[in-house]
C-alpha positions as CSV (number, residue, x, y, z in Angstrom):
1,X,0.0,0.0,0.0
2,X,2.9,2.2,0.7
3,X,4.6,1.7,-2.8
4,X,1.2,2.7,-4.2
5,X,0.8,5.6,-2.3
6,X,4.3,6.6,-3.7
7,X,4.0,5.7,-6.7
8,X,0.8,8.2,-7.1
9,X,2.2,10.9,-5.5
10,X,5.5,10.9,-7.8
11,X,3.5,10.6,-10.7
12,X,1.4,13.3,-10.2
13,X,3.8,15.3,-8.8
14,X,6.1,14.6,-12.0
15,X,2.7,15.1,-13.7
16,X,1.8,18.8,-12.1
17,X,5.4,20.0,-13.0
18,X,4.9,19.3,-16.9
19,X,2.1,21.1,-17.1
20,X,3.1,23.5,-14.8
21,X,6.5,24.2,-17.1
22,X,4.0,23.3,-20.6
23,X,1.1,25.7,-20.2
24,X,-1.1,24.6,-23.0
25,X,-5.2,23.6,-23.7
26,X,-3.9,20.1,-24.6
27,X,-1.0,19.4,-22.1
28,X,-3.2,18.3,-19.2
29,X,-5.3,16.0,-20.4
30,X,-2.5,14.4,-22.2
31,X,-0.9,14.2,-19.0
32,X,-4.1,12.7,-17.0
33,X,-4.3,10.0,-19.4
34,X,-0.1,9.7,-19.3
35,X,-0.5,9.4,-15.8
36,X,-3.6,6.7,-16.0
37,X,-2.0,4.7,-18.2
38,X,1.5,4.6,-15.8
39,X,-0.5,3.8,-13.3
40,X,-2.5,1.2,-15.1
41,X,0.7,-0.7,-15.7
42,X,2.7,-0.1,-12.5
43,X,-0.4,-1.2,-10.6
44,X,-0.4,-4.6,-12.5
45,X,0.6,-7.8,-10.7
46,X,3.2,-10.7,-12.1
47,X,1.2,-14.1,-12.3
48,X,2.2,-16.1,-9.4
49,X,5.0,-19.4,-10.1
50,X,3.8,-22.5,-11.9
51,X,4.4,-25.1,-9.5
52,X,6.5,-28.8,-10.6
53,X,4.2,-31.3,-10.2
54,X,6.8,-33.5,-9.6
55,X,8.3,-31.2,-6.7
56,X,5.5,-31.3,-4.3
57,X,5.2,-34.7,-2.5
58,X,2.4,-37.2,-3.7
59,X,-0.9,-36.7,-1.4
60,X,-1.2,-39.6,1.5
61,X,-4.2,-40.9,3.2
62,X,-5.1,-40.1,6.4
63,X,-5.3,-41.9,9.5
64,X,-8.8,-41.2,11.8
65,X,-6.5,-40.9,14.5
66,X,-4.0,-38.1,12.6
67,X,-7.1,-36.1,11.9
68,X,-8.2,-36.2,15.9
């Protein structure tokens, strides 16, 4: 949540200095949608590992007494 709220901030920080230095009709919204898109992506999350099959151990039956 913290690298999130970071990442926001510096973007839009980064963001208001551009148009701040840029004054123009078309440089903010090309910005905003700049700073959408960044965020779109930064915000995504890697697919989590495949695991091996054959490296996790075969299921075993269990016992009545192992389950008390």
């Amino acid at each position: 949540m913290l690298r999130a709220a970071a990442w926001t901030g510096g973007l839009f920080a980064l963001g208001a200095g551009i148009c701040h230095l840029f004054p123009g009709p078309f440089v903010e919204p090309l910005v905003l949608i700049a700073l959408g898109t960044t965020l779109f992506f930064v915000s995504g999350r890697s697919p989590a590992p495949s695991r091996d099959a054959s490296a996790s151990p075969a299921p075993r039956a269990v016992t009545t007494r192992e389950a008390r």
